[in-house]
ZAMIKE-900078 format. One record per residue: residue number from 1; x, y, z of N, C-alpha, C in turn. Coordinates in steps of 0.1 Angstrom, whole numbers, plus 2048, in hexadecimal, padded with zeros to 3 digits. Example, Ala and Ser with C-alpha at 12.3 -4.5 7.8 and 13.67 -1.06 7.14 Angstrom:
<atoms>
{atom 1; {884; 7C7; 84E}; {87B; 7D3; 84E}; {884; 7DF; 84E}}
{atom 2; {880; 7EA; 847}; {889; 7F5; 847}; {881; 800; 84F}}
</atoms>
This chain:
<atoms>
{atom 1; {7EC; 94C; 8F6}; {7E3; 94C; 8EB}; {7D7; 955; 8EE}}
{atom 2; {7D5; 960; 8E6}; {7CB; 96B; 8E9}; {7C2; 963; 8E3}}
{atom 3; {7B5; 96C; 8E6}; {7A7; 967; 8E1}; {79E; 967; 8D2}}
{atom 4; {7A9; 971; 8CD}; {7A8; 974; 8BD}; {7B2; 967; 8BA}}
{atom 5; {7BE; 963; 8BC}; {7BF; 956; 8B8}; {7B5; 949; 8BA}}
{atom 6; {7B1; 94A; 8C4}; {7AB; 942; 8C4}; {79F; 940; 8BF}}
{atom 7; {796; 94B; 8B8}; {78C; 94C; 8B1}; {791; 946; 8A5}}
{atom 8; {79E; 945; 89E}; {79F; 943; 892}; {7A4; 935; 891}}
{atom 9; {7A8; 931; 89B}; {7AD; 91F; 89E}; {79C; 919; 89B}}
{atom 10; {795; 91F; 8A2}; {78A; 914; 8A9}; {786; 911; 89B}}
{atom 11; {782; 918; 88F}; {77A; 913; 87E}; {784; 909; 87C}}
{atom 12; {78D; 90C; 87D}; {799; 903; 874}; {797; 8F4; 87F}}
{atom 13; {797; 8F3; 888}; {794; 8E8; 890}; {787; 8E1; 88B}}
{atom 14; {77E; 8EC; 88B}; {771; 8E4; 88A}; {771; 8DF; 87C}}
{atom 15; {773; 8E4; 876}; {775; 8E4; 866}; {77E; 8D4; 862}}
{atom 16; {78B; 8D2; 86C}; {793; 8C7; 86D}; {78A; 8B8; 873}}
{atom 17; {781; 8BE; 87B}; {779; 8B5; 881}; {76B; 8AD; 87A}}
{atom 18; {76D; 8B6; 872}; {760; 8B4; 866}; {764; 8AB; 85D}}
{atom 19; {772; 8AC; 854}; {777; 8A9; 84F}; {77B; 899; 84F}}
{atom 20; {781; 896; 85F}; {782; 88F; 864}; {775; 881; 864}}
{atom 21; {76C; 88A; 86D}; {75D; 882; 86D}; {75E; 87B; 85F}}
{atom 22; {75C; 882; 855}; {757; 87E; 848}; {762; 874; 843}}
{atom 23; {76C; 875; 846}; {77B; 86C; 842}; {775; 860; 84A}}
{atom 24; {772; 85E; 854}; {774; 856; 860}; {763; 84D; 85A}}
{atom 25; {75F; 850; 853}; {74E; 84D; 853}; {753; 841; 843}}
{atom 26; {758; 84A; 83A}; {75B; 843; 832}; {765; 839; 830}}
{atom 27; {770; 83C; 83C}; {77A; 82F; 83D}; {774; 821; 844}}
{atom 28; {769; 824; 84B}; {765; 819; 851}; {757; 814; 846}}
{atom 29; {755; 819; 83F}; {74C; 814; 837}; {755; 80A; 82D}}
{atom 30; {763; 811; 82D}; {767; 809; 81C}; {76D; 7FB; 826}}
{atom 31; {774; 802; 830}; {77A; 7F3; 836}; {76E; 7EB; 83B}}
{atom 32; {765; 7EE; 842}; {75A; 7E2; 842}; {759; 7D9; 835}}
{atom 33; {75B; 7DE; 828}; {758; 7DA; 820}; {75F; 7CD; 81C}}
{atom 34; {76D; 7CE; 81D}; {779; 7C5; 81F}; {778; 7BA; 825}}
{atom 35; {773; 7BE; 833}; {771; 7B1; 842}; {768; 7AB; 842}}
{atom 36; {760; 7AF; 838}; {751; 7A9; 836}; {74E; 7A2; 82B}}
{atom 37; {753; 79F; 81D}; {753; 79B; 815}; {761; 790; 814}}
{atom 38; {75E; 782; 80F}; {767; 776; 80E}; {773; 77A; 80B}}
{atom 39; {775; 781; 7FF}; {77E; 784; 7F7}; {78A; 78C; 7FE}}
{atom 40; {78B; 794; 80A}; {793; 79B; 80E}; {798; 78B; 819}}
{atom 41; {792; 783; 81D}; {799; 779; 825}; {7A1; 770; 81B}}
{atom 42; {79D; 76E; 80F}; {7A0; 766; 803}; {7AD; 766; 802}}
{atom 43; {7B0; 776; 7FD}; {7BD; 77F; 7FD}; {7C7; 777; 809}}
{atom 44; {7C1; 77C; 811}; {7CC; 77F; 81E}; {7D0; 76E; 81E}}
{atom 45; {7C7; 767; 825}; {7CD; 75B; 825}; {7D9; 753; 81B}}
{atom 46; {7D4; 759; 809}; {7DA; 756; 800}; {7EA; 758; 803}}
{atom 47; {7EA; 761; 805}; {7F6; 76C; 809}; {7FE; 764; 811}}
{atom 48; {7F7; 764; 81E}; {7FD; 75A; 82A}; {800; 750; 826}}
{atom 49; {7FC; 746; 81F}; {800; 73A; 81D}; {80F; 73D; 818}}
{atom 50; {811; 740; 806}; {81A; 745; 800}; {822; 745; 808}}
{atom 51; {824; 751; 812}; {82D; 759; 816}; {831; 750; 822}}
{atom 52; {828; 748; 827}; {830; 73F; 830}; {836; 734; 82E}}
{atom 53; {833; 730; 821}; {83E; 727; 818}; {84A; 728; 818}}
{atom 54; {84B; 736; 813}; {85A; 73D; 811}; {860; 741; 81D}}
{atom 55; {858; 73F; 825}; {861; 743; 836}; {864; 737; 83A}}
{atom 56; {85C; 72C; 83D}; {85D; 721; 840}; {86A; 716; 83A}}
{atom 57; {869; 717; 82B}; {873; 710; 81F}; {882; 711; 825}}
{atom 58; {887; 71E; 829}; {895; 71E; 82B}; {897; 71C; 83A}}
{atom 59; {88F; 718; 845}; {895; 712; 850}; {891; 703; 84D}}
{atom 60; {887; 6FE; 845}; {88A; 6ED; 847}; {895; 6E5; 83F}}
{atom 61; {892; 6EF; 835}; {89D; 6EC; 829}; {8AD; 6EC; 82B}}
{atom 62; {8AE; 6FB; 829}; {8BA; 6FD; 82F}; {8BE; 705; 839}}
{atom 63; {8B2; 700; 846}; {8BF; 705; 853}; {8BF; 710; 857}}
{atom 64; {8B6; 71C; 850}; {8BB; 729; 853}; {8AF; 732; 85C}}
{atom 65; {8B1; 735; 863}; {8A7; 739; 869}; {8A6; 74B; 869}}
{atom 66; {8A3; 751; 85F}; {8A1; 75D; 85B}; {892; 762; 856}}
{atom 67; {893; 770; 857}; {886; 771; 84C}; {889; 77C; 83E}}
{atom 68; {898; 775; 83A}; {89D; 77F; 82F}; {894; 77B; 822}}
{atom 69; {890; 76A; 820}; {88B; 768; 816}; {878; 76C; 815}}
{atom 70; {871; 770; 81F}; {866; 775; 81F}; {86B; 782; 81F}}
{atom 71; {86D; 78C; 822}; {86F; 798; 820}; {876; 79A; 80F}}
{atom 72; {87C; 792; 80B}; {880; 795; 7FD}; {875; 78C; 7F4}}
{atom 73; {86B; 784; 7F8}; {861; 780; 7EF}; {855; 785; 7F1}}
{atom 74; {855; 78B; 7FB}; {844; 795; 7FC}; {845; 7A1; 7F4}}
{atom 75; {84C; 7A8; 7ED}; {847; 7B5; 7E9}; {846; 7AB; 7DA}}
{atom 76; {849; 7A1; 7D8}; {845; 79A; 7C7}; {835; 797; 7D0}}
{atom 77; {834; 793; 7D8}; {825; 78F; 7DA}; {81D; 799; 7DA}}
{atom 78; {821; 7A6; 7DD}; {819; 7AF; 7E0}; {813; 7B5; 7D2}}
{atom 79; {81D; 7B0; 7C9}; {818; 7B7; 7BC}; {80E; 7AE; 7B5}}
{atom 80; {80A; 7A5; 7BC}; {7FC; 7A0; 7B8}; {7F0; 7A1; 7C1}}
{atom 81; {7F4; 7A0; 7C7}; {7E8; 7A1; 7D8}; {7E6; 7B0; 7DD}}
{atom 82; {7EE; 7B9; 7DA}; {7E9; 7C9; 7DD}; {7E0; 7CF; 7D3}}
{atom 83; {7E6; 7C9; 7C4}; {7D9; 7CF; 7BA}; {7CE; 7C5; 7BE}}
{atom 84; {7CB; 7B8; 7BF}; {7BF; 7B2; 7C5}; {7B3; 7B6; 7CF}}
{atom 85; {7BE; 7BF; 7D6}; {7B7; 7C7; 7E3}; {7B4; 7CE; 7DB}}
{atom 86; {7B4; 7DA; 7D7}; {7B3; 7E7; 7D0}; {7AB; 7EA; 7C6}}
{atom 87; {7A9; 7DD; 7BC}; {7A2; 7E2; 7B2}; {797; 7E1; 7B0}}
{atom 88; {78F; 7DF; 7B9}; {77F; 7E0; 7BD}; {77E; 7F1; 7C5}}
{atom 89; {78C; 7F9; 7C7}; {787; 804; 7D0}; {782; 812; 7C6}}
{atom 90; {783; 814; 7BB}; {778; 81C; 7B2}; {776; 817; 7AB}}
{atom 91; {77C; 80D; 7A4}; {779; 805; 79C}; {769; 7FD; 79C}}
{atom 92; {766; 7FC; 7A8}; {758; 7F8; 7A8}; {74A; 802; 7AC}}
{atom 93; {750; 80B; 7B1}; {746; 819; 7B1}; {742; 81D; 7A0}}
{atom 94; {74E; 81D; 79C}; {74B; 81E; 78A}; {743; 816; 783}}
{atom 95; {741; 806; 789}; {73A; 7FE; 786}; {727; 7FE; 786}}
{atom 96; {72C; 801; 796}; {71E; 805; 79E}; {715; 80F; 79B}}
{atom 97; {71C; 819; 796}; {71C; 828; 793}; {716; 82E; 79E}}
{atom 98; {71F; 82C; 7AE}; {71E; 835; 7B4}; {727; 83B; 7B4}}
{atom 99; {72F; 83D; 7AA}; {73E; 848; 7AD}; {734; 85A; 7AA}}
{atom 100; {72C; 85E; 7A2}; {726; 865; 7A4}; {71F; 868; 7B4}}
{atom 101; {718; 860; 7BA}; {713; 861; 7C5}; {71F; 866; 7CD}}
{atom 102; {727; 85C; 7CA}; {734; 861; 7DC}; {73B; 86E; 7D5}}
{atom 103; {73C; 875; 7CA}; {73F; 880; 7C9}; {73B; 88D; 7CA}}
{atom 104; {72F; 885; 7C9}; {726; 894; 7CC}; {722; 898; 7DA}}
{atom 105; {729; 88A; 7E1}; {722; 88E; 7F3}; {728; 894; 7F5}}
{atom 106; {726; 897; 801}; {72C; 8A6; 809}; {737; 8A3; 80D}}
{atom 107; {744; 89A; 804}; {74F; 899; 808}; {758; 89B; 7FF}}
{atom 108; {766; 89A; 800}; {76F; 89F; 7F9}; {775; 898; 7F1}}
{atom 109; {77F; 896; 7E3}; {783; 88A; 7DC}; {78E; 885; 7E5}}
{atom 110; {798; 891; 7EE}; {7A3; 887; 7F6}; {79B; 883; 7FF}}
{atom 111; {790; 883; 806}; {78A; 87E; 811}; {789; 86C; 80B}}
{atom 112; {784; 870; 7FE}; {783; 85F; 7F6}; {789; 858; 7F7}}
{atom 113; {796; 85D; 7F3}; {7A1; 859; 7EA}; {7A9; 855; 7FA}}
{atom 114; {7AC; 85D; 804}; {7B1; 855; 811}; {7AA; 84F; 816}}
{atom 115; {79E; 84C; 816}; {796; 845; 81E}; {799; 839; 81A}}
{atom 116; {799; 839; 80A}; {794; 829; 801}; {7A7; 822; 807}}
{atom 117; {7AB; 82B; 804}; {7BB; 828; 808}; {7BD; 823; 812}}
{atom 118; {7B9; 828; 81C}; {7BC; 820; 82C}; {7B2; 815; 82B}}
{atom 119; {7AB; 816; 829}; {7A3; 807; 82C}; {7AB; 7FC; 823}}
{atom 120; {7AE; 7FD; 81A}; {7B9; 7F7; 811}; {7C3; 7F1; 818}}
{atom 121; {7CA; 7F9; 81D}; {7D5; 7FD; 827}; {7D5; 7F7; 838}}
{atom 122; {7C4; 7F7; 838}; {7C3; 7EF; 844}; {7C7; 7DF; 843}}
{atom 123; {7C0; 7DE; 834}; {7C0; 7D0; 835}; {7CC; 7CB; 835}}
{atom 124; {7D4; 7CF; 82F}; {7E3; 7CC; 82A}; {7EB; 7CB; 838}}
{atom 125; {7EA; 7D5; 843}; {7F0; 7D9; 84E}; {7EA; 7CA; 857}}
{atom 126; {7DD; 7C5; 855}; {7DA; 7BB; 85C}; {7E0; 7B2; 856}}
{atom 127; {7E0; 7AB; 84C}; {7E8; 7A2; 844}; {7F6; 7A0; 847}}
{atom 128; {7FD; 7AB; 843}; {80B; 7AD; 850}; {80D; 7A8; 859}}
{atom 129; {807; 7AF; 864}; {806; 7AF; 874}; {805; 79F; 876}}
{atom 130; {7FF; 799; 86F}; {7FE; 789; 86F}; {80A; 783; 86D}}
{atom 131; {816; 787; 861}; {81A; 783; 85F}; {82D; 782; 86B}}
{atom 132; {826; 789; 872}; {835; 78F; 87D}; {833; 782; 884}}
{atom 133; {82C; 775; 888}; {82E; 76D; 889}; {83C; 765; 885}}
{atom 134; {842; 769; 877}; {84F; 763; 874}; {857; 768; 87C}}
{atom 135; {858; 777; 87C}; {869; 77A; 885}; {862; 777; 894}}
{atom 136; {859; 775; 89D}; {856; 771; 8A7}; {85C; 760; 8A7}}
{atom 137; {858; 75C; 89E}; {857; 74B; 89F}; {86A; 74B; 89D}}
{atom 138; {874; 74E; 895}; {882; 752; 895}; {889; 757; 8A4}}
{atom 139; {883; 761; 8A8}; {888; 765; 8B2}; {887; 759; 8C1}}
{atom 140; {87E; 751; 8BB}; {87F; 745; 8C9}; {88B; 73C; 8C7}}
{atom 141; {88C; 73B; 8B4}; {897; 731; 8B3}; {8A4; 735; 8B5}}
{atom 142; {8A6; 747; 8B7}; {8B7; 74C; 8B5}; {8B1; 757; 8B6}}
{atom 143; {8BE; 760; 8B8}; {8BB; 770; 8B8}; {8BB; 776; 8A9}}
{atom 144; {8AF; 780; 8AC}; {8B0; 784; 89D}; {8AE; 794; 8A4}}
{atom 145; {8B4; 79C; 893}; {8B4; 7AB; 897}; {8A6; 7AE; 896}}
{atom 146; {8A4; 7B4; 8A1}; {898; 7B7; 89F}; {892; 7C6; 897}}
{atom 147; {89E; 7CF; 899}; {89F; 7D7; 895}; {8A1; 7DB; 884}}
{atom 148; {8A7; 7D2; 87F}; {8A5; 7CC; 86D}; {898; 7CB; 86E}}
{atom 149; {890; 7BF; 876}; {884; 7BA; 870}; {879; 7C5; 870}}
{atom 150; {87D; 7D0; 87B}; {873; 7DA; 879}; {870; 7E3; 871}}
{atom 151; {87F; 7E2; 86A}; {886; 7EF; 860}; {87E; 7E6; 851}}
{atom 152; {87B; 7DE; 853}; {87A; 7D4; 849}; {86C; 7D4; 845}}
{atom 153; {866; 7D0; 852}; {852; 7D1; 857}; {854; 7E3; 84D}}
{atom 154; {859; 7EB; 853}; {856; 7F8; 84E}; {85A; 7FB; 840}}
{atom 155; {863; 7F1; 836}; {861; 7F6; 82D}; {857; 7EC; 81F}}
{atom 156; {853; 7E3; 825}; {848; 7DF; 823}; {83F; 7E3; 821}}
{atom 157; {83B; 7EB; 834}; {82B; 7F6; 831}; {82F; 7FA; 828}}
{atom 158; {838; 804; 823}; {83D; 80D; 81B}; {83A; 807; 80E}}
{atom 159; {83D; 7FF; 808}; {83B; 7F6; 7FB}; {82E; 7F7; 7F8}}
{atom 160; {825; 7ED; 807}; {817; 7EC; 804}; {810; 7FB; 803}}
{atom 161; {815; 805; 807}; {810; 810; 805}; {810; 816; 7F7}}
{atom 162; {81E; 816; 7F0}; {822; 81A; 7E4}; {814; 813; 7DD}}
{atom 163; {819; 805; 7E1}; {80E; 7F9; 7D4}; {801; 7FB; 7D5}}
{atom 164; {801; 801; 7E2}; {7EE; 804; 7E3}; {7E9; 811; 7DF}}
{atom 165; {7F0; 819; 7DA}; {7EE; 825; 7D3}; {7E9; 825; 7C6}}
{atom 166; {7F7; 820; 7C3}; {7F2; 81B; 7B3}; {7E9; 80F; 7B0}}
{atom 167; {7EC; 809; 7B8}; {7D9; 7FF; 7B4}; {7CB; 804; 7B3}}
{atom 168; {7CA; 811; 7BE}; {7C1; 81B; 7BF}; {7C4; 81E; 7B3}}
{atom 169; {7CD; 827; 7B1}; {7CE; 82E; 7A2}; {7C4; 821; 795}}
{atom 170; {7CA; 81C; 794}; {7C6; 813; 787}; {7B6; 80C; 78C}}
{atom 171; {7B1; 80E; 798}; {7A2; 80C; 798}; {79C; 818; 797}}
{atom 172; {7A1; 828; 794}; {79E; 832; 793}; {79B; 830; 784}}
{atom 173; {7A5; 82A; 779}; {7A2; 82C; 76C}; {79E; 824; 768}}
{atom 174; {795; 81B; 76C}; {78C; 811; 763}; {782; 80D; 76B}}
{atom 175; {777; 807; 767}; {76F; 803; 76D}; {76E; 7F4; 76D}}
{atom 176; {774; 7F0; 769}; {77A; 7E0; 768}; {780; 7DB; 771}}
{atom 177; {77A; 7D4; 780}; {784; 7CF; 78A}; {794; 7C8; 783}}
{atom 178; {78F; 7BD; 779}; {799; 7B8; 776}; {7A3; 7C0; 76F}}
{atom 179; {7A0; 7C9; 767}; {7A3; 7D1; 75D}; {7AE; 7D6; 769}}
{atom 180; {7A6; 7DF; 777}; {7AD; 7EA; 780}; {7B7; 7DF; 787}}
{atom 181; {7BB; 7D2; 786}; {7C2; 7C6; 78B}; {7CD; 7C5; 783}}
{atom 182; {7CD; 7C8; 777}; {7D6; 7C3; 76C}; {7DC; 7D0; 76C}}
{atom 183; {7D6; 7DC; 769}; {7DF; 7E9; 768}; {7E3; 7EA; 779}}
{atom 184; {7E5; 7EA; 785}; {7E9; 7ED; 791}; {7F6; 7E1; 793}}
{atom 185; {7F3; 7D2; 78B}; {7FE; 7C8; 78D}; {80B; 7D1; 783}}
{atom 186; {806; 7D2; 777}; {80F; 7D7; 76C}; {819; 7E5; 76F}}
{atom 187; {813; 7EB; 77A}; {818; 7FA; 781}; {823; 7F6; 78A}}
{atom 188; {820; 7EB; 792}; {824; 7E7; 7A2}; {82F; 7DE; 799}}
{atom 189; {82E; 7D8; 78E}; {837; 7CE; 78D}; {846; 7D6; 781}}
{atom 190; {83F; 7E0; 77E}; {84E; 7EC; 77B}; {852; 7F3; 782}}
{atom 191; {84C; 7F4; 78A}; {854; 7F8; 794}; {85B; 7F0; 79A}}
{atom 192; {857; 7E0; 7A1}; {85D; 7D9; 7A5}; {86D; 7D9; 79C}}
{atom 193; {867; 7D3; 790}; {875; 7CF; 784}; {880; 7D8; 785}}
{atom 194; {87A; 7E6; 783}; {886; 7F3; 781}; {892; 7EC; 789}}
{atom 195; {88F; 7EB; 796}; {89B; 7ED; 79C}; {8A7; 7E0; 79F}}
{atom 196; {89D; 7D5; 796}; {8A7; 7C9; 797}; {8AE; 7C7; 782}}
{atom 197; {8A7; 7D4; 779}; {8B2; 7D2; 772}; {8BF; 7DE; 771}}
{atom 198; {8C4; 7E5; 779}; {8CF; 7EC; 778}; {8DA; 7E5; 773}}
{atom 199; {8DE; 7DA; 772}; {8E8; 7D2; 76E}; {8E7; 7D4; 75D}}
{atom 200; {8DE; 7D6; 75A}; {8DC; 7D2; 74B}; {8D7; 7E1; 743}}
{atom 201; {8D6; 7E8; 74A}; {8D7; 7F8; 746}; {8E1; 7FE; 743}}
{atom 202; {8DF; 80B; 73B}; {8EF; 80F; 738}; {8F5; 81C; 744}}
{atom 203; {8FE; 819; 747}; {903; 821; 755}; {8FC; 82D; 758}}
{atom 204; {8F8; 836; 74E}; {8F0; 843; 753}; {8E5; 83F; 757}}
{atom 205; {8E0; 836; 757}; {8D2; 831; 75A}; {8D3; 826; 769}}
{atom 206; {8DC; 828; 76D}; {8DE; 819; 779}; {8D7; 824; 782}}
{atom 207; {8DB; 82F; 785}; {8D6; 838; 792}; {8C9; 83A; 790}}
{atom 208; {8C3; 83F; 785}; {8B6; 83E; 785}; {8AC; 830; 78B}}
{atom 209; {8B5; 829; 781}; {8AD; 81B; 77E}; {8A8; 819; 791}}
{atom 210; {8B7; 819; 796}; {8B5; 816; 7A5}; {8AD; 823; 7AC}}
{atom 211; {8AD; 82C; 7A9}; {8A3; 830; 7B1}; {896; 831; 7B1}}
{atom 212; {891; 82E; 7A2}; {880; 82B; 7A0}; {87B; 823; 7A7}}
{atom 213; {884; 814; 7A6}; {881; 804; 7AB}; {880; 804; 7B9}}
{atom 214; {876; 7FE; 7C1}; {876; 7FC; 7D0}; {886; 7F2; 7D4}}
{atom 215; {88B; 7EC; 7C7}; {893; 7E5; 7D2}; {89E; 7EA; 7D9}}
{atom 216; {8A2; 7F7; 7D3}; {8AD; 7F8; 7DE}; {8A7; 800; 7E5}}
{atom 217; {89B; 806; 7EA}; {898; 80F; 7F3}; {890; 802; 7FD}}
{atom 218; {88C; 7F9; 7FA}; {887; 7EF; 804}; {896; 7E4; 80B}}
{atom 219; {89C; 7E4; 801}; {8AB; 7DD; 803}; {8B1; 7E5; 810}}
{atom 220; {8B3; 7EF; 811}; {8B9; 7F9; 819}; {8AF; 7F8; 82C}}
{atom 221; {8A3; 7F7; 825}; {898; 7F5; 833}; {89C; 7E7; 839}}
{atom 222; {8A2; 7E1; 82F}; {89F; 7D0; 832}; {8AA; 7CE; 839}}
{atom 223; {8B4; 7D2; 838}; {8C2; 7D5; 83C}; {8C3; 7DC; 84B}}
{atom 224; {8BB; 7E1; 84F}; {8B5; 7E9; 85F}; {8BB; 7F8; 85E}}
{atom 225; {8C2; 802; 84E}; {8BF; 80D; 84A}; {8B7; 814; 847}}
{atom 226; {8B4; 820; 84D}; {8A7; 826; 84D}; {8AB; 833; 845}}
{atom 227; {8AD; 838; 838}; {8B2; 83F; 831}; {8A5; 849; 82C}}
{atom 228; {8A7; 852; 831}; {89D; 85B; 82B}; {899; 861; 81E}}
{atom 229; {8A1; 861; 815}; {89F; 858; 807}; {894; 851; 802}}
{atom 230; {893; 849; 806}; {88C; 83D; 809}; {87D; 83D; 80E}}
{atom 231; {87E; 848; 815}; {86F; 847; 81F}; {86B; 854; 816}}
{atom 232; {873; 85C; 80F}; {86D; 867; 804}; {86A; 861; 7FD}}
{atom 233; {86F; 858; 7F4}; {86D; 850; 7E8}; {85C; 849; 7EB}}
{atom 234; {85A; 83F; 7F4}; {84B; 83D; 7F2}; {84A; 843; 7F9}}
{atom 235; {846; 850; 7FF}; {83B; 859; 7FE}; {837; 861; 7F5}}
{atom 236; {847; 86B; 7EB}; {840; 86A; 7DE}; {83D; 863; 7D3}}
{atom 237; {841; 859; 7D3}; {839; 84E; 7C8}; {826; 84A; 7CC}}
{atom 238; {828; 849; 7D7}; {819; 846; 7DE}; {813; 852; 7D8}}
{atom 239; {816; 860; 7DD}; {80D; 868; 7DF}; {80D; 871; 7CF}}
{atom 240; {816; 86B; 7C3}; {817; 86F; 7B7}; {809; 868; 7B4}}
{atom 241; {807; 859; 7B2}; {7FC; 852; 7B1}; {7F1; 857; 7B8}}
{atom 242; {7EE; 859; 7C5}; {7E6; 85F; 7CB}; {7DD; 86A; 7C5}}
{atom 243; {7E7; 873; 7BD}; {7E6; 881; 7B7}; {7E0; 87B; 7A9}}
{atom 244; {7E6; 874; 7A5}; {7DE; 872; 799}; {7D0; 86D; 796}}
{atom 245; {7CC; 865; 7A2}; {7BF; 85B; 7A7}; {7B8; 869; 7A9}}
{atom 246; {7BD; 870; 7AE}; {7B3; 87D; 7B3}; {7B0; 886; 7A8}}
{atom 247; {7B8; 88A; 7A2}; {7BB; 88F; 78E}; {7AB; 887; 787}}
{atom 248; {7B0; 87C; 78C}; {7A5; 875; 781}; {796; 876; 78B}}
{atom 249; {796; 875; 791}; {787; 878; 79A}; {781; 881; 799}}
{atom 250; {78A; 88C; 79C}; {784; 89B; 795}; {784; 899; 788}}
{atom 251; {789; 892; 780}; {781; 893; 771}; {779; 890; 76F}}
{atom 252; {773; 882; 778}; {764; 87E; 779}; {75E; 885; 77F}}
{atom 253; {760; 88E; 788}; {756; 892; 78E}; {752; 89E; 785}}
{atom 254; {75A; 8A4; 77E}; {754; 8AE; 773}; {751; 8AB; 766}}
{atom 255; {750; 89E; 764}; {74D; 897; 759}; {73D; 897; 754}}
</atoms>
């Protein structure tokens, strides 16, 4: 690498580093916000309980010591508890009326719009990570694949990713936490549906139906297939929403 390259790397570095700083300044501002206020423990715990119901139920009951029935009842949970998380994330800047302020600082709308995202994202990722206590607690009682349950953990992030896009999205268009709770449930939960009514569609429509719907692209993860399909699908569904949250921000900010 000559020295004229390297004159032209070093802006783009520093420029990436700036970038960075400012991303890194605002993700710890919005996640403090989370770990510090009741309501993000409220969530989580809620969560936990539920979901350890449904894990718990089919080994006292009947015997079975899996974690097929929590992995097929958390993405119904998530479509209440991800818009919960979410719709305080512009949704209350609009309230506050600091969404003016944070757009006019010397930062960028995707700097926002990732930032508010991962801290979202953090929380959800902790909430999780808690919950791998089931296939841990299984694996003492019998062998389990571990390699399913990972494929499984991963298409979950994936879900909670999808769901936390669009809950962003729908606190982008109102200023109404509840309001941005009801439009992010109502997004997350047609999506959910799509893919459990293909039965009742008319045959040109089964292929579609199934590939809007997370279920067969989560079904397939759950299964310990890793189909790349699949991993395109919520990235562009995530990052369709993403685009539109940002669509609408720049309209406020030229508003």
């Amino acid at each position: 690498m000559n020295k004229e390259e390297i004159k032209n790397i070093a802006p783009k570095m520093e420029s990436l580093k700036l970038w960075l700083d400012k991303f890194v300044i605002l993700y710890a501002k919005e996640t403090a916000h989370y770990f510090y206020t009741p309501s993000a423990y409220v969530v989580t715990v809620v969560f936990l309980l539920i979901s350890g119901y449904f894990f718990a139920t089919p080994i006292f009951l009947q015997n079975q010591a899996n974690i097929s029935t929590f992995l097929s009842i958390a993405p119904l949970l998530f479509i209440f508890f991800i818009p919960a998380i979410t719709m305080r994330l512009i949704a209350e800047e609009y309230k506050s009326k600091t969404i003016e302020i944070l757009l006019t600082n010397p930062v960028t709308v995707p700097q926002v719009i990732t930032a508010k995202l991962a801290s979202a994202m953090t929380l959800i990722a902790v909430t999780l990570a808690l919950t791998l206590i089931y296939p841990l607690s299984i694996s003492l009682l019998g062998n389990l694949d571990m390699g399913a349950v990972w494929c499984g953990y991963l298409g979950l992030a994936l879900t909670c990713l999808l769901y936390g896009s669009i809950g962003m999205f729908a606190s982008s268009i109102t200023k109404n936490q509840i309001t941005a709770f009801i439009i992010g449930f109502m997004l997350c939960f047609i999506l959910f549906v799509t893919g459990k009514i293909t039965s009742f569609v008319p045959g040109w429509l089964v292929n579609i139906t199934n590939f809007l719907g997370t279920d067969s692209h989560l079904d397939n993860l759950s299964r310990g297939i890793i189909d790349s399909r699949d991993i395109i699908y919520y990235l562009t569904v995530s990052g369709f929403f993403m685009f539109l949250t940002y669509v609408k921000l720049i309209t406020s900010r030229t508003d």
